[in-house]
KEBAFI-184307 format. One record per residue (C-alpha): residue number from 0; residue in three letters; y, x, z. Coordinates in Angstrom, 2 decimals. Each point is the difference from the previous one (the first is absolute). Layout:
N
(NUM ALA (Y X Z)),
...
//
This chain:
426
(0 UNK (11.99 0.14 21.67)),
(1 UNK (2.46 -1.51 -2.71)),
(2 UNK (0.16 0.96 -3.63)),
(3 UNK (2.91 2.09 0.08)),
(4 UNK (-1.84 2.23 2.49)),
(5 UNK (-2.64 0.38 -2.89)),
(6 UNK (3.16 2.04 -2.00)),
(7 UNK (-0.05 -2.51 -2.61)),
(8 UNK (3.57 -0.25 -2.29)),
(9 UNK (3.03 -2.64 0.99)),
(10 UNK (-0.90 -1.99 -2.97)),
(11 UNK (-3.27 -0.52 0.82)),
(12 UNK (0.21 -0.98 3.49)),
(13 UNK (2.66 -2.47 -1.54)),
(14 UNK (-3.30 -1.99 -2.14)),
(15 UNK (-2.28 0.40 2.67)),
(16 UNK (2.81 -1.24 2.73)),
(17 UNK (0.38 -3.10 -2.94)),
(18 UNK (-3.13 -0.85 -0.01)),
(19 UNK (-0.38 -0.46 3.70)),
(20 UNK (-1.96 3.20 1.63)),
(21 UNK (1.16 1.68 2.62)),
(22 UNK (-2.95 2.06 1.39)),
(23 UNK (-2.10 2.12 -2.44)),
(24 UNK (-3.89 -1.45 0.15)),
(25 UNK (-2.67 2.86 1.38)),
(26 UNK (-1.02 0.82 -3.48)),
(27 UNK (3.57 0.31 -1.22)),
(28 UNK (0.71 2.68 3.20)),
(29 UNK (-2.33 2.08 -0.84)),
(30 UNK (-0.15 -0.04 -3.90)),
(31 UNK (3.70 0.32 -0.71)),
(32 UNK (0.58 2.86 1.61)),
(33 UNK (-2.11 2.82 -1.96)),
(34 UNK (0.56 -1.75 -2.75)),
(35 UNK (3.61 0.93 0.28)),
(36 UNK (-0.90 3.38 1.02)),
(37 UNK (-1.69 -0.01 -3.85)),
(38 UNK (-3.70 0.39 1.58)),
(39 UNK (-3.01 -2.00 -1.94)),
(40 UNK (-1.26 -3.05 2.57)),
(41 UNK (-3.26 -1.62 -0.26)),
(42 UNK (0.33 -2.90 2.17)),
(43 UNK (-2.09 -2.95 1.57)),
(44 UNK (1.39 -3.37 0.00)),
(45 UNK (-1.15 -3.34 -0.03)),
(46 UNK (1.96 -2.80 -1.37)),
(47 UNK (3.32 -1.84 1.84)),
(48 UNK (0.45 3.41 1.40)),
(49 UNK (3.17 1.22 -2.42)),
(50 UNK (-1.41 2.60 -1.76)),
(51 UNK (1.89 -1.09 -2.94)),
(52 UNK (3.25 1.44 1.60)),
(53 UNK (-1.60 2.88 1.13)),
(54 UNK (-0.41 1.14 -3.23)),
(55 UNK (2.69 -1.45 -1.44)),
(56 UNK (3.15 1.00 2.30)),
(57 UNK (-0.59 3.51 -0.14)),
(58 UNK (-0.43 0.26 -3.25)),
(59 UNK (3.01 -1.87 -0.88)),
(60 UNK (1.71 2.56 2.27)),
(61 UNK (-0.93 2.69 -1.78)),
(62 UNK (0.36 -0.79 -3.29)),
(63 UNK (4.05 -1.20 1.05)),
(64 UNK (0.51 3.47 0.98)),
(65 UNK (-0.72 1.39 -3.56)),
(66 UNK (2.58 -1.22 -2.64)),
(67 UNK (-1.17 -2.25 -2.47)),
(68 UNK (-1.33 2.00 -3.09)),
(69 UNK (1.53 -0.68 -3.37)),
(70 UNK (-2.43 -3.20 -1.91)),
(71 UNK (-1.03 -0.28 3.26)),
(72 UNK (-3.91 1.29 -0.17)),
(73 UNK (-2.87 -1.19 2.04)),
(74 UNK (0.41 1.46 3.56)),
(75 UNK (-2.36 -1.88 2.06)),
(76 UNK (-3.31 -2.01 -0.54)),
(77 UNK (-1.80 -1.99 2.31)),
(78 UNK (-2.99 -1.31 -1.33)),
(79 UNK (-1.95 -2.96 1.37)),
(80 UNK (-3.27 -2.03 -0.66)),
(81 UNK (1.44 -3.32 -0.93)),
(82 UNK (2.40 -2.13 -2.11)),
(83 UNK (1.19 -1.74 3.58)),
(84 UNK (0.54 3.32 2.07)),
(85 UNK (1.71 1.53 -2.89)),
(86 UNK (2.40 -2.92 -0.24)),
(87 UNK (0.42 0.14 3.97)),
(88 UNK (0.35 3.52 0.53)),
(89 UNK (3.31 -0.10 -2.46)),
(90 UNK (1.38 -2.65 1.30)),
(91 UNK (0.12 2.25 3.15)),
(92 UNK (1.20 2.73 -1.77)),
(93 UNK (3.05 -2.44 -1.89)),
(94 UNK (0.71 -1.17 3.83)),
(95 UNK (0.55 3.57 1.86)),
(96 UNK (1.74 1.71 -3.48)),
(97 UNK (2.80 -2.82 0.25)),
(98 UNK (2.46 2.53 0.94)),
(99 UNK (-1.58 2.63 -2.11)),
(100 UNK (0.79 1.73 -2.91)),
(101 UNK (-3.33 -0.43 -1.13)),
(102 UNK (-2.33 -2.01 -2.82)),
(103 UNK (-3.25 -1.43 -0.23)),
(104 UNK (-2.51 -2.13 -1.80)),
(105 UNK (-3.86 -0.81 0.48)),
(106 UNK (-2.56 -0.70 -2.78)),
(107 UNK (-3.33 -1.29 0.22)),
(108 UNK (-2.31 -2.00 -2.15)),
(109 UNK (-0.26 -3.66 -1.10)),
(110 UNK (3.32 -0.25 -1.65)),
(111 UNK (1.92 0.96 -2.95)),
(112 UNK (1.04 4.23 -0.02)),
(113 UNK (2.64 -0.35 -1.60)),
(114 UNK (2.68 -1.20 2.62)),
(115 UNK (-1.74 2.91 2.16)),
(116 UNK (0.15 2.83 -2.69)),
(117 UNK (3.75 -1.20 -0.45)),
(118 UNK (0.88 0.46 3.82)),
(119 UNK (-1.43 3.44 -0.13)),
(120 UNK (1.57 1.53 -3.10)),
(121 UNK (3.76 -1.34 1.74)),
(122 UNK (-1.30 3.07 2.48)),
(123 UNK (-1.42 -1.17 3.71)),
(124 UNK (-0.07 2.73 3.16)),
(125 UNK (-3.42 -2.21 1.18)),
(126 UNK (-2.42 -1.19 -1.52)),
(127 UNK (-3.12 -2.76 2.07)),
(128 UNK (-2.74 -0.09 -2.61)),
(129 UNK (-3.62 -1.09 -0.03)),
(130 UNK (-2.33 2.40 -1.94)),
(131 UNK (-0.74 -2.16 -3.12)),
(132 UNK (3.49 -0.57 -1.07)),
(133 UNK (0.93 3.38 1.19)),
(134 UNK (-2.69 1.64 -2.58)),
(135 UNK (0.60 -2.43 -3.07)),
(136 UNK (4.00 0.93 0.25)),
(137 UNK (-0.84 3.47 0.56)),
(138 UNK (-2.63 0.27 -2.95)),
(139 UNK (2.34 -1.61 -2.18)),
(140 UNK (3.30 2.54 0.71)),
(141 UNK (1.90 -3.12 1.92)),
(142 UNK (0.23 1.90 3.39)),
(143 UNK (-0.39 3.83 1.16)),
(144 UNK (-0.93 1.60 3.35)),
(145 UNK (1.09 3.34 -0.47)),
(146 UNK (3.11 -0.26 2.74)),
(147 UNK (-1.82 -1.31 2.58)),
(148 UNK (0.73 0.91 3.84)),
(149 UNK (-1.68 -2.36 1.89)),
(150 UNK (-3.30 -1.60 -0.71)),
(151 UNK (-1.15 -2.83 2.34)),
(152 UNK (-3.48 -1.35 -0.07)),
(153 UNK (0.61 -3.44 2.13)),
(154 UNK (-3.61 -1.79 1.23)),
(155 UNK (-2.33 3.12 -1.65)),
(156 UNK (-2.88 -1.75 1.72)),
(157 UNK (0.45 -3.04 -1.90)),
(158 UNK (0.62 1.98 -3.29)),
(159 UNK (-3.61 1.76 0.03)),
(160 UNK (-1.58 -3.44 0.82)),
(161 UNK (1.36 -1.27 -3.02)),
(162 UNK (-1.16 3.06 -2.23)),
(163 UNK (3.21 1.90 -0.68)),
(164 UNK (-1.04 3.44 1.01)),
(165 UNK (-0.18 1.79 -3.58)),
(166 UNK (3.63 -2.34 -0.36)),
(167 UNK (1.18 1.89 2.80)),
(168 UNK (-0.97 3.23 -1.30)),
(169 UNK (1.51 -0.62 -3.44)),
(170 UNK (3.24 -0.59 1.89)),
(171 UNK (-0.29 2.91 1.83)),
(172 UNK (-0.27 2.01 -2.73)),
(173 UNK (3.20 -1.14 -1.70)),
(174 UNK (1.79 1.11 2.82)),
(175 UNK (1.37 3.31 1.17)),
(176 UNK (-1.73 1.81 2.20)),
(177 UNK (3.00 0.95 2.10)),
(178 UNK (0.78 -3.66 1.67)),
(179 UNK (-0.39 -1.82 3.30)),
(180 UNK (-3.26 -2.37 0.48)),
(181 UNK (0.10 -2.77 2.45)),
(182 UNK (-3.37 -1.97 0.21)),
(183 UNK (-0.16 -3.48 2.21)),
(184 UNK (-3.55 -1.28 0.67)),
(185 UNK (-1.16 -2.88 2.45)),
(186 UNK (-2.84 2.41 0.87)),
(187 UNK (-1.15 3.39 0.02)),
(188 UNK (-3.10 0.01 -1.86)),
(189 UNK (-1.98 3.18 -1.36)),
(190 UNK (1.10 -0.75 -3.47)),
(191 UNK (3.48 -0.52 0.97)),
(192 UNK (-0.07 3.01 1.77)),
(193 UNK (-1.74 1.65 -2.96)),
(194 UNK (2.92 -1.34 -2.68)),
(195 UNK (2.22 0.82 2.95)),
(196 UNK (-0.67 3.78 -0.78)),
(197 UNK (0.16 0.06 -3.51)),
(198 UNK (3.45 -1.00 0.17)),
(199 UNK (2.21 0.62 3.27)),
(200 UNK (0.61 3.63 1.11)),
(201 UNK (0.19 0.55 3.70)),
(202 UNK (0.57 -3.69 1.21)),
(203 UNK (1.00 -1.24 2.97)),
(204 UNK (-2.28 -2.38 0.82)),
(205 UNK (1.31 -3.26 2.18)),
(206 UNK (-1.59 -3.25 1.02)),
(207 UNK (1.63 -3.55 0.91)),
(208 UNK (-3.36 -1.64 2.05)),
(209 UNK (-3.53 1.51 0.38)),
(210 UNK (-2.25 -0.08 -3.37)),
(211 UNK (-1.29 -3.21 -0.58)),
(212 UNK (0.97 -1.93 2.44)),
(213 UNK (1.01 -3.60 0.30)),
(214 UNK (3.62 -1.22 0.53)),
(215 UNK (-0.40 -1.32 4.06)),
(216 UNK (2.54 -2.90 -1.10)),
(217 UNK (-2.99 -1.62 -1.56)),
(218 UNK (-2.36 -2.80 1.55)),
(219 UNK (-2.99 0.65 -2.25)),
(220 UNK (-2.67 -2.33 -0.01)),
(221 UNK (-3.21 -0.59 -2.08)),
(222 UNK (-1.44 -3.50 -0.94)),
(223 UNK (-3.61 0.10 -0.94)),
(224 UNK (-0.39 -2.37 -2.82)),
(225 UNK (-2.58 -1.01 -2.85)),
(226 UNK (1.19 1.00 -3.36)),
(227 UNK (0.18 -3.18 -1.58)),
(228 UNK (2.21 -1.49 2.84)),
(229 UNK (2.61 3.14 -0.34)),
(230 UNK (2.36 -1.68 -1.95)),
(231 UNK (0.06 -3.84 2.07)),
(232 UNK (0.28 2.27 3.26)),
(233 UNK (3.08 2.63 -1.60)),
(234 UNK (1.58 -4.03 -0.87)),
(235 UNK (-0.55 -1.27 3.32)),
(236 UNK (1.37 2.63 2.00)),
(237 UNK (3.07 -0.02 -2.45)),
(238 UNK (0.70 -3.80 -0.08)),
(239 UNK (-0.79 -0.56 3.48)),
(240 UNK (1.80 2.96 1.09)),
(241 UNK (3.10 -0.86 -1.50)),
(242 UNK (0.27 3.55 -1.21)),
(243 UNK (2.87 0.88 -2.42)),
(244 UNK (-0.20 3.30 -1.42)),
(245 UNK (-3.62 1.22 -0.08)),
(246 UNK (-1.16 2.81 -1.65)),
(247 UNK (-3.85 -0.28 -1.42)),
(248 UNK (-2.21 3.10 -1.60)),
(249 UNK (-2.91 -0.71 -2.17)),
(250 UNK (-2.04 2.94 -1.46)),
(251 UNK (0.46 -1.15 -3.43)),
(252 UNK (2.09 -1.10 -2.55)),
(253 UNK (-1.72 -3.17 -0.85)),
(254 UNK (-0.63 -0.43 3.83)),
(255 UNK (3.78 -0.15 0.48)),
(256 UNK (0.46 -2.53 -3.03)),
(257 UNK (-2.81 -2.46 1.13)),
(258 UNK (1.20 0.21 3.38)),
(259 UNK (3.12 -1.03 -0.59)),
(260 UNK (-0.34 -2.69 -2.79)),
(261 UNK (-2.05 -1.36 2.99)),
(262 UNK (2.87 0.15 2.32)),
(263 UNK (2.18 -1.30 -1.80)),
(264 UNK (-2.27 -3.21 -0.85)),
(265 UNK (-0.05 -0.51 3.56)),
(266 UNK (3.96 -0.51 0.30)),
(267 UNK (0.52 3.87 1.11)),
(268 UNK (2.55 1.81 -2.31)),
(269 UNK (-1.83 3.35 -1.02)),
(270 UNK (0.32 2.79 -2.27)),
(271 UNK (-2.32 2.95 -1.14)),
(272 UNK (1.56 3.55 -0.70)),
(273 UNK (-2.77 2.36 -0.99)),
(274 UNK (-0.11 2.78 -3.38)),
(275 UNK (-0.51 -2.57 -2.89)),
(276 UNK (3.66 -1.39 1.17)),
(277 UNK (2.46 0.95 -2.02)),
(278 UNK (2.62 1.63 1.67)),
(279 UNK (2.83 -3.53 -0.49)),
(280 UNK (-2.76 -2.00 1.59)),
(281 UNK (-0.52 2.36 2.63)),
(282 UNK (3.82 0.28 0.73)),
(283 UNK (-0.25 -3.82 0.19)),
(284 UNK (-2.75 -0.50 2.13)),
(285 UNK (1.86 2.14 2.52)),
(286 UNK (3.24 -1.03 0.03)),
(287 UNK (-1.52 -3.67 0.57)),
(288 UNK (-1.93 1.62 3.09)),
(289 UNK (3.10 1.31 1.75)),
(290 UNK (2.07 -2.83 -0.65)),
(291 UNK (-2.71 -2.44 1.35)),
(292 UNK (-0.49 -1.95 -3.28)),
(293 UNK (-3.22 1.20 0.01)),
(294 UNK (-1.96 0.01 3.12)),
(295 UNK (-2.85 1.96 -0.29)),
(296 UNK (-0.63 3.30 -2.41)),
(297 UNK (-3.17 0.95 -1.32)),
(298 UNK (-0.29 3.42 -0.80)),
(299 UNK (-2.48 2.68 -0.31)),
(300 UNK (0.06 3.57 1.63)),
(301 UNK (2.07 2.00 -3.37)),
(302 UNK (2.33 -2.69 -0.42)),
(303 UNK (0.80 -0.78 3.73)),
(304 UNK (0.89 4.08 0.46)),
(305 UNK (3.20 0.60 0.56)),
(306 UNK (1.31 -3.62 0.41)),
(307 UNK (2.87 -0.15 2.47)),
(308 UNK (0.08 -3.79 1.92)),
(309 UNK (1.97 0.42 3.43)),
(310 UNK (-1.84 -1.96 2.69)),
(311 UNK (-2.89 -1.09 -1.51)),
(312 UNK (-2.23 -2.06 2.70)),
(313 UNK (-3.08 -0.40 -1.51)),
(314 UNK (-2.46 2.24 -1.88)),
(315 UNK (-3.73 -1.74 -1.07)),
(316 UNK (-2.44 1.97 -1.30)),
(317 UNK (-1.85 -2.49 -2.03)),
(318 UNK (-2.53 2.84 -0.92)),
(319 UNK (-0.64 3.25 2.05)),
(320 UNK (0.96 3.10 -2.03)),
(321 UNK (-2.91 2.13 -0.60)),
(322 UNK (2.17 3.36 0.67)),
(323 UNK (0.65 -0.12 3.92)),
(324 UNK (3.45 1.72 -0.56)),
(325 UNK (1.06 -2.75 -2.08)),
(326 UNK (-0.23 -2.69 2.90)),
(327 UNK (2.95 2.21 1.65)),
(328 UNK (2.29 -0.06 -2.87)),
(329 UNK (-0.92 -3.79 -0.55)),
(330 UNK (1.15 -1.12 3.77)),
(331 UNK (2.41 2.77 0.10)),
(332 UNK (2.07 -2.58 -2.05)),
(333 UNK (0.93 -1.85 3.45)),
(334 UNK (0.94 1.10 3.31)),
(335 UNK (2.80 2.02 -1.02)),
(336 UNK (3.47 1.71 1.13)),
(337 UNK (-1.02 -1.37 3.03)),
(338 UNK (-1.07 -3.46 -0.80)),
(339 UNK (-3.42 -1.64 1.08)),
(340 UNK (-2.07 -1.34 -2.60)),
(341 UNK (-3.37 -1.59 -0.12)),
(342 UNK (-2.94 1.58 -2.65)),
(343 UNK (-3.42 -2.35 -0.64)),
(344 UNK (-3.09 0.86 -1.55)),
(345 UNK (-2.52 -2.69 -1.53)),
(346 UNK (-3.26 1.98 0.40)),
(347 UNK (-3.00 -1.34 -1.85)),
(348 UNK (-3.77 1.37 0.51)),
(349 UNK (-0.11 2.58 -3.05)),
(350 UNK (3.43 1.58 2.07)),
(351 UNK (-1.23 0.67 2.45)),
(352 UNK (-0.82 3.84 -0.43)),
(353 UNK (3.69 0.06 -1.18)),
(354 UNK (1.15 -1.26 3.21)),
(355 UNK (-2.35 2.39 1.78)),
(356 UNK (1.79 3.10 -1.60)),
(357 UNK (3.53 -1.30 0.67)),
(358 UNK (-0.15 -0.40 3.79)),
(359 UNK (-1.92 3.48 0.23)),
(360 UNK (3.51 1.18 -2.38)),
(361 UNK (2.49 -1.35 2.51)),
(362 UNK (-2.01 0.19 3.01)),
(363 UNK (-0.43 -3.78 1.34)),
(364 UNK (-2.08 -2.58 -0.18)),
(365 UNK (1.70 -3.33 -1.69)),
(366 UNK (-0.07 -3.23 1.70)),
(367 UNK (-1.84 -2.55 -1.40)),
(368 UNK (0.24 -3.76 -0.65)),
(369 UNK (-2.12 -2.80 -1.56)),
(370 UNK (1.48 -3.23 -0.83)),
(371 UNK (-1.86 -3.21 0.13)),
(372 UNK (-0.92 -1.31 -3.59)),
(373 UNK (0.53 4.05 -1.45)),
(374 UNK (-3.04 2.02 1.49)),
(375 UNK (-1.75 2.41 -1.50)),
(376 UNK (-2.80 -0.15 -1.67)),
(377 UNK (-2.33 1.16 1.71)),
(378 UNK (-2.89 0.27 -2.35)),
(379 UNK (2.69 2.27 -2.81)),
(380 UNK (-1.19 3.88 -0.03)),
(381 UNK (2.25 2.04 1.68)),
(382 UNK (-0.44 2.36 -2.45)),
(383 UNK (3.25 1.86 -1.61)),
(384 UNK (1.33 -1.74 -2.86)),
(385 UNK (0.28 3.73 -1.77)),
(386 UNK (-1.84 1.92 2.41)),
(387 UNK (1.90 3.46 -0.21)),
(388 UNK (2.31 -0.87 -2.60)),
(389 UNK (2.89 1.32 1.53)),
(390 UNK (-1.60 3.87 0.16)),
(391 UNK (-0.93 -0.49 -3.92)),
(392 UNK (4.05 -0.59 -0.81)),
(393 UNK (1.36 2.91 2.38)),
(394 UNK (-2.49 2.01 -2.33)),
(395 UNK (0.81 -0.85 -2.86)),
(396 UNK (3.53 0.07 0.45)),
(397 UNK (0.08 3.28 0.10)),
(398 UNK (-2.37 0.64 -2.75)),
(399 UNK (0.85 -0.95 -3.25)),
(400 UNK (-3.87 1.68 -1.01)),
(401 UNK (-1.65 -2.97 1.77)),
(402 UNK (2.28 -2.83 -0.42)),
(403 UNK (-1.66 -1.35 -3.33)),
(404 UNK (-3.32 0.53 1.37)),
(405 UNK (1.01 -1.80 3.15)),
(406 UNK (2.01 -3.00 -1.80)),
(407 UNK (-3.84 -0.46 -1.98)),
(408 UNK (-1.67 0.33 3.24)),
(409 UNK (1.63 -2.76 1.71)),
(410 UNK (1.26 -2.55 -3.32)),
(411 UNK (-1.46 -2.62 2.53)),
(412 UNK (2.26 0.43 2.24)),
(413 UNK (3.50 0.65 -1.69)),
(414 UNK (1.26 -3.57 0.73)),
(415 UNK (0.25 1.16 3.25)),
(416 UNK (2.44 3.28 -0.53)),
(417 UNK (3.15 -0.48 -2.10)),
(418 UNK (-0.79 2.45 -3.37)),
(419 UNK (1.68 3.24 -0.44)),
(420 UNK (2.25 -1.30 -3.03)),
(421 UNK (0.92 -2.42 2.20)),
(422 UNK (1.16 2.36 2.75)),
(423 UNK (1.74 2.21 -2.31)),
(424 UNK (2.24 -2.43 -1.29)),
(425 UNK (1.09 -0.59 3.71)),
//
């Protein structure tokens, strides 16, 4: 199948020809389609699977069919969870609307609104927004909604993990009712499925892989480890691998900065990219990470969403998410467009029940390695480190009634979950 077969215009087989594809990826084959035919899609896709363009082409085709409307009013929105998918996502969009007749601009939090609120009052025909910024422009008579068509909701999973459901709604509401929803989700979860219904009529429903399932491209492998001797065994296998572009996931902020000021005493050049970035020293951090200045990236799970590195090798988890689904996103960041890539896990006693839950999610046992000098310890409890943690934040992201009372509950333990101010700024 090529694109052309997919009905898509001259000019934008023209970008996608330019930027080197020639055969439409499984999730792009069956997505474009009924999205040209003007149907809502909910789709399942994981990431390096180009659901970006299968959003994005057909909705650049059908907005070129309509002439541009005079001051040029808000057409489409695609909303996403983070600063870095926003910013990626319209760089897509810039790339296949080369040869289009068509503007557009993305906002998001962490910088200055003015330059954004300029952009949109010179009139754009798309707009890639995250759901802070989108709310405080809105709120403050900078942007309307009133003309949209198209409404995308890219990574929805990721969006109620990070407590944007009421956002959502708000958005929703601002909207007409008579518009086309497309909603793009790594997995198919009960709440997804439950937002899902709220907002698509009749969808089509398509899939790119099975749900929650592991790109086969990827050697996985766990090392048991104690949890002091975590960060001289992440070094080791860095230094002594030679390894040049390594991406690392802590579960905290101030995991990710220690981590790396440690790294970087050792003679490895490492940066951290997590919510208390601002956005310029995000940018930085990644441009250095692509280019090679910087070898290894530290990141946490919000601010690694989204991030687009071509043939990365090497994914570490330094610490075990404590939300199975998360481990798929987190590895999903290698192996792909057909590439192999390699995805570690430093295990430690108290992870254990983590690990448990994450081979029962993709259905395989890891294999598992010891190295001399880093055992275990084999006297630590193997207790969780938040025993059920990750059931108490599905709940109270989607109820707002219970989120004080559950912040209170577990003060102890917020140095181990980035805050909600935090997330919204993202």
């Amino acid at each position: 199948m090529s694109f052309k077969s997919l009905g898509l215009s001259e000019a934008l087989l023209r970008a996608v020809s330019k930027k080197g594809y020639s055969t439409p990826s499984p999730i792009q084959q069956k997505a474009i389609p009924p999205v040209l035919e003007g149907r809502d899609v909910l789709a399942s896709a994981q990431t390096g699977t180009g659901k970006t363009a299968g959003f994005t082409l057909p909705l650049l085709h059908l907005l070129s069919e309509n002439p541009k409307q005079k001051f040029r009013p808000i057409r489409a929105l695609i909303l996403t969870p983070t600063r870095e998918l926003a910013a990626q996502v319209h760089a897509n969009v810039k790339e296949y609307s080369e040869f289009l007749n068509l503007r557009s601009a993305v906002i998001f939090g962490g910088v200055n609104q003015k330059p954004q609120a300029a952009t949109i009052r010179q009139g754009v025909d798309i707009l890639v927004a995250t759901p802070g910024r989108l709310l405080d422009l809105q709120n403050q008579g900078l942007l309307s909604l009133k003309r949209i068509e198209i409404f995308v909701l890219d990574e929805a999973d990721r969006m109620l993990d990070m407590g944007f459901l009421r956002d959502i709604e708000k958005v929703i509401n601002m909207m007409p009712e008579k518009r086309q929803n497309l909603m793009f989700s790594a997995t198919f979860s009960k709440d997804i499925r439950k937002l899902a219904n709220g907002i698509l009529n009749s969808p089509v429903q398509v899939e790119a892989t099975p749900e929650n399932t592991t790109v086969e491209a990827i050697t996985q492998k766990v090392y048991r480890v104690a949890k002091g001797k975590k960060t001289g065994l992440i070094i080791k296998l860095i230094s002594e691998g030679n390894w040049k572009q390594v991406l690392v996931f802590t579960r905290t902020k101030h995991g990710a900065n220690r981590l790396c000021e440690k790294m970087v005493k050792s003679g490895i050049t490492a940066a951290a990219i997590h919510g208390n970035k601002s956005q310029g020293a995000r940018t930085k951090a990644l441009a250095g990470f692509k280019s090679g200045k910087v070898r290894v990236l530290v990141a946490t799970d919000i601010a690694a969403r989204g991030l687009d590195i071509p043939l990365l090798p090497h994914v570490i988890n330094f610490e075990l998410p404590n939300i199975s689904e998360d481990y798929v996103h987190r590895i999903g960041r290698t192996g792909r467009a057909g590439a192999s890539g390699e995805a570690l896990s430093l295990v430690s006693a108290d992870e254990t029940t983590f690990l448990r839950d994450i081979e029962k999610l993709i259905e395989m046992k890891l294999p598992v390695q010891i190295i001399e000098g880093f055992e275990p310890d084999t006297n630590a409890s193997t207790a969780p480190i938040k025993q059920g943690q990750g059931k108490q934040n599905r709940s109270r992201r989607n109820s707002n009634n219970t989120r004080n009372s559950s912040r209170n509950t577990n003060r102890s333990n917020t140095s181990r979950r980035p805050k909600r101010k935090n997330d919204r700024r993202n």
